[in-house]
C-alpha positions, 0 to 999 in steps of 0.5 A: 543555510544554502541559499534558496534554488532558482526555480527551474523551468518544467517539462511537464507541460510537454509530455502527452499524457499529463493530466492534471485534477484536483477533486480533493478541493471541493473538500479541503476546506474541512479536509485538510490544511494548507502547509509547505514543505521543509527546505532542505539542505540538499536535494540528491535524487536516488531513486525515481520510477519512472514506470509509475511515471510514465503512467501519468505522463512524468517519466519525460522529467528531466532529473533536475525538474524531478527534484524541483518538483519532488524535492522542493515541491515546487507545484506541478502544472496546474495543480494543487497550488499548496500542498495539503495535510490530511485530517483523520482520527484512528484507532491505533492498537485498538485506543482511539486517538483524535490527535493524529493527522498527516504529521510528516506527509501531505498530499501534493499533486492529484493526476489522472492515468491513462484510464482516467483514474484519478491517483494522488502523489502523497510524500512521506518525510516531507516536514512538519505539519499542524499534525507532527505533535512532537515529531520533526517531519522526517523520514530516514533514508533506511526508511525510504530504502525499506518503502522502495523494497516492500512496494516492489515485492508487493507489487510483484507479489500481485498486492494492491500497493502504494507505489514509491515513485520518488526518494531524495536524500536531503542531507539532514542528520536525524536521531532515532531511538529505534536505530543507530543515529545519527542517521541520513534523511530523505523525502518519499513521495508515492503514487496512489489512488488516494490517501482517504482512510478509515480514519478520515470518516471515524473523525467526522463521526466524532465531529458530527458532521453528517454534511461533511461525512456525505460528501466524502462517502460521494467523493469516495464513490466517485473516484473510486468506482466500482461495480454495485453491490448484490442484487439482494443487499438491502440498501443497495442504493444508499450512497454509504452502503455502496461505499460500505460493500466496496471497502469490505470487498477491497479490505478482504482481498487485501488481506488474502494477498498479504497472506499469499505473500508472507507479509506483514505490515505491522501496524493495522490502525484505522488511520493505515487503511485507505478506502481504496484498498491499497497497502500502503505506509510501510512501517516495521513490516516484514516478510516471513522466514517460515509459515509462523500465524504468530509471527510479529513484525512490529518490536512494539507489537507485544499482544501480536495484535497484528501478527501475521496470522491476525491480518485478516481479523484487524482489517475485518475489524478496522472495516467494523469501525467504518461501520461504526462512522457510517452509522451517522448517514443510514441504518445499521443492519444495511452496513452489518450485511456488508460486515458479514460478507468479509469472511467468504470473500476472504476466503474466496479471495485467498484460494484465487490467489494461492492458484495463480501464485502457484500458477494454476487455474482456480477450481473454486472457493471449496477446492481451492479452500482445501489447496491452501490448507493442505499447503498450510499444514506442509509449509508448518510442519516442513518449516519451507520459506513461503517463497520457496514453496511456491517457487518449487511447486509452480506449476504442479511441478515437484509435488511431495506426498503430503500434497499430492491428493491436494494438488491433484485435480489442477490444472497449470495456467497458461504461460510460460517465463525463465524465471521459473527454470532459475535455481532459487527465487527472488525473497525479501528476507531481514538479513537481505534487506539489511545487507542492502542497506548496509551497503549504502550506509557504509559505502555509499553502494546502490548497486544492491538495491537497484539489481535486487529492484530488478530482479524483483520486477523480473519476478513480477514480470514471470507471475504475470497479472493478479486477479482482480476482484470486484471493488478494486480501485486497480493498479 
């Protein structure tokens, strides 16, 4: 075993904009548990985004200061003095399972950016916890590399996503049956507005815990505000009706920008749906080779419970189970008009999005409605690739004739970027992915990787700001 490092002075007390607060605490108690972090036995740092740093004022780490922090996780100033894994329940593929909790993660720092929005640095691979069953509290390092390249495309792609902010490779050598093993190990960790998921509220309902349950639906509401609901929802000012609008409004365009993407997540559980709206933990995900509703990412997804298509139906479901928890503080009938309005503001939101992927100016949920299906019926019966549909016709620009009426009344948005005078677009296909990290499994190469991080951000760059609809806790 290596001897335990020397702790090394930190930066972080010098930079401007470091800013920390720990809120979760008022909650712990009953939140969460107090755990540590695996040693290990190395601690090689391979990707740190110090875009995502510089956000809440880390990008001026030093690298060694970056690994003692986020390798041997080593308290930020000021910070959560121990790290914490998370208690929740879930339904995962519809079964429910009280047995689940952060089982190879916790949460370690809590900062606030610029904005003073609060965001949580959460790890992934970090050790065992009192939730890791029979797991070692790994994460493989194909894992961590397939994390880096799902947050970036979605990032580009206008999805509310996790950020990775930090891999460290940690020298252990993991056996999976899922891949050739032994395989190489890291720890992750990512930046987000929280880890509070569907599930966290379905396990205080099974608990009975209506204390309990307040004061996280007012946590909720605190951290991640956003703008009321309508005028003429009834219980409008009921603190779990308000977090209950928020959450279907976050959840509806969440699925209509995985659907504009052509991604699927592949595990939908109500233990993957964070009350913020982020996508985040990324599994057996994968971005579509053609326009395909049946389309599974997941091999152990044989129903295709959450095949592509069905995205929008496992979140409208999984926002049913919230329902369900929140039943323990108010009426039903306040919380099933929230339910009903996930489907026209779905709707809504995929038209606004398909627009400005397409990079035109929305005309309205009708006319944009009529835009994605028309675009739908050409992407299947053409077999285009997603990416290369957009790309193609960015703008208006090369419309064939099955489309031509669809399109006709657009109008292209301002602005203008080389990207989209380039010959082909940036995808993120299996095979890609694969060469990437065959690359570094076989000779070590991390060129690939950071060229295809590049060029994505590029990419990002060229579509511009997404819109944003009313209950997102943004980026």
């Amino acid at each position: 075993m290596c001897d335990e490092p020397q702790p090394v002075p930190s930066t972080v007390e010098g930079t401007a904009h470091y800013r920390a607060d720990t809120p979760i605490g008022t909650l712990a108690a009953w939140l969460a548990d107090p755990v540590a972090s695996a040693y290990f036995p190395e601690t090689i740092l391979r990707f740190r985004n110090d875009g995502a740093a510089s956000t809440v004022g880390l990008e001026a780490l030093t690298d060694a200061d970056w690994i003692t922090h986020f390798g041997r996780f080593e308290p930020l100033p000021d910070n959560l003095a121990q790290p914490l894994a998370l208690r929740y329940h879930g339904h995962q593929f519809r079964v429910y399972n009280p047995e689940i909790g952060d089982g190879r993660g916790f949460l370690f720092a809590q900062v606030r950016d610029g904005a003073g929005r609060l965001l949580d640095l959460g790890t992934k691979g970090s050790g065992r916890t009192p939730w890791s069953r029979d797991g070692d509290g790994r994460l493989t390092l194909k894992g961590a590399v397939r994390e880096v390249l799902a947050t970036e495309m979605l990032e580009a792609l206008g999805v509310n996503t996790s950020k990775t902010f930090s891999v460290i490779e940690t020298g252990e050598a993991l056996h999976r049956g899922d891949e050739p093993s032994p395989t190489r190990s890291a720890v992750l960790t990512r930046l987000s507005h929280g880890h509070i998921r569907i599930g966290t509220f379905q396990r205080l309902l099974a608990l009975e815990e209506p204390e309990h349950m307040a004061q996280l639906v007012d946590y909720c509401l605190a951290q991640f505000p956003a703008p009321p609901p309508p005028q003429d929802a009834p219980g409008r000012d009921e603190p779990a009706v308000r977090l209950m609008h928020q959450v279907v409004e976050r959840l509806a365009d969440l699925a209509a920008s995985w659907m504009v993407a052509g991604f699927v997540h592949g595990v939908l559980n109500t233990d993957n749906m964070n009350i913020s709206g982020e996508s985040f933990d990324y599994g057996p995900w994968r971005f579509l080779p053609r326009w395909d509703p049946g389309f599974t990412a997941a091999y152990f997804d044989h129903a295709g419970l959450y095949a592509f298509g069905r995205q929008p139906e496992a979140l409208h479901w999984n926002c049913g189970q919230l329902a369900v928890a929140l039943r323990l503080l108010c009426d039903a009938p306040p919380l099933i008009t929230a339910m009903e309005r996930f489907g026209p503001l779905y709707m809504a939101a995929i038209g606004r999005r398909w627009c400005w992927r397409l990079g035109m100016e929305s005309r309205g949920a009708e006319a944009d409605g009529a835009l994605v299906a028309a675009s739908e019926r050409f992407l299947v019966e053409s077999g285009m690739q997603p990416d290369a549909f957009f790309f193609r016709h960015r703008g208006g620009r090369g419309v064939e004739e099955p489309l031509a009426d669809a399109f006709a009344d657009y109008e292209p948005a301002p602005g203008d970027h080389p990207y989209w005078t380039e010959g082909s677009p940036q995808s993120m296909l299996i095979d890609e992915v694969e060469a990437i990290w065959a690359a570094i499994a076989e000779r070590d190469d991390w060129t690939p990787l950071e060229a295809k991080v590049a060029a994505i951000r590029r990419m990002g760059a060229a579509h511009g700001v997404p819109p944003v609809p009313q209950g997102h806790a943004t980026n």
